[in-house]
N, C-alpha and C positions, 0 to 999 in steps of 0.2 A: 468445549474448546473456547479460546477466543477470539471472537469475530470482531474484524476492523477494518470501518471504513475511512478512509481520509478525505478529503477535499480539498486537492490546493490549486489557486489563482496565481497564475504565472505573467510575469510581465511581460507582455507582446513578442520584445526582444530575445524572452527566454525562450520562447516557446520552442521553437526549431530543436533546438538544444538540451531539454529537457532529458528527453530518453538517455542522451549519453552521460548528462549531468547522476543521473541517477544509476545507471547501469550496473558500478562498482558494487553497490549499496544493494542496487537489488538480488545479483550475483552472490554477493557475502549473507544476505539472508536468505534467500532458498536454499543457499546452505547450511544453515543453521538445523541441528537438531531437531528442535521444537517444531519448525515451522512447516504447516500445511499446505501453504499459498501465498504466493504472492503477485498479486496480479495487475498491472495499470492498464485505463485504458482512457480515452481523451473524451470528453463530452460533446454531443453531438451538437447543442445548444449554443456554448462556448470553449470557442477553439483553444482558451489561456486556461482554460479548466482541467486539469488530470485529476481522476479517480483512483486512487488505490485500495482495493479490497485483498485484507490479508487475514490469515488466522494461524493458531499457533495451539497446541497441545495447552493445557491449563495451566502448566507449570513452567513454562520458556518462555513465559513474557520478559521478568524481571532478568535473565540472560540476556534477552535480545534489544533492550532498553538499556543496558549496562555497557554493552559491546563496542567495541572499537568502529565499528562500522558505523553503528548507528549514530554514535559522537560522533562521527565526523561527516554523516549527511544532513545532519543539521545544522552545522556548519557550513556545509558545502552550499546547499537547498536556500540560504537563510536573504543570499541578492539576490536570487531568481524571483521573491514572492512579492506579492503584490499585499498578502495580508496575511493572519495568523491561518493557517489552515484548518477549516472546520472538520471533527472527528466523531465517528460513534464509536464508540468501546463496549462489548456487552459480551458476558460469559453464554453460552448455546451448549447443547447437547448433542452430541452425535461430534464426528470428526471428519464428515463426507459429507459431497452433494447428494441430494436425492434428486429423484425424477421430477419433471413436471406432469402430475397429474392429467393437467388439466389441456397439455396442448402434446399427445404421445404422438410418435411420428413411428407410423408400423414400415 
């Protein structure tokens, strides 16, 4: 699969706003075929920080990159930032979470 993290820095103003700024976008891609996840969640650290961790089937990137949706949340996304948004991109194997090992809760 493809695992992806984003990292984007929201200008104080945006922040409140955020969630709904994105909603469409994230609506129209957990609809997507391809896609496994799509997940935001806000850093505990800083509050203008959202995290999105997403993944997608190996083949439904170049779809979901392509997509009407996508052009137009970065569009949308592009006055709320504060800066270019940091990303990992990296192909994985498997297309599920697994267990934590290391901390089972019986």
């Amino acid at each position: 699969m493809i695992f992806i993290v984003v990292k984007f820095k929201v200008k104080p103003e945006w922040t409140e706003r955020w969630p709904q700024l994105t909603a469409d976008f994230t609506a129209a891609t957990r609809g997507e075929e391809g896609n496994l996840w799509f997940d935001w969640s806000r850093s505990l650290e800083d509050p203008n920080e959202f995290v999105l961790v997403e993944a997608f089937k190996d083949d439904a990137a170049a779809a979901h990159v392509n997509s009407d949706h996508f052009q137009q949340a970065m569009k949308d996304m592009l006055p709320a930032l504060v800066e270019t948004p940091r990303i990992i991109n990296t192909l994985i194997d498997g297309q599920e979470w697994s267990r934590m090992g290391e901390l089972e809760v019986k």
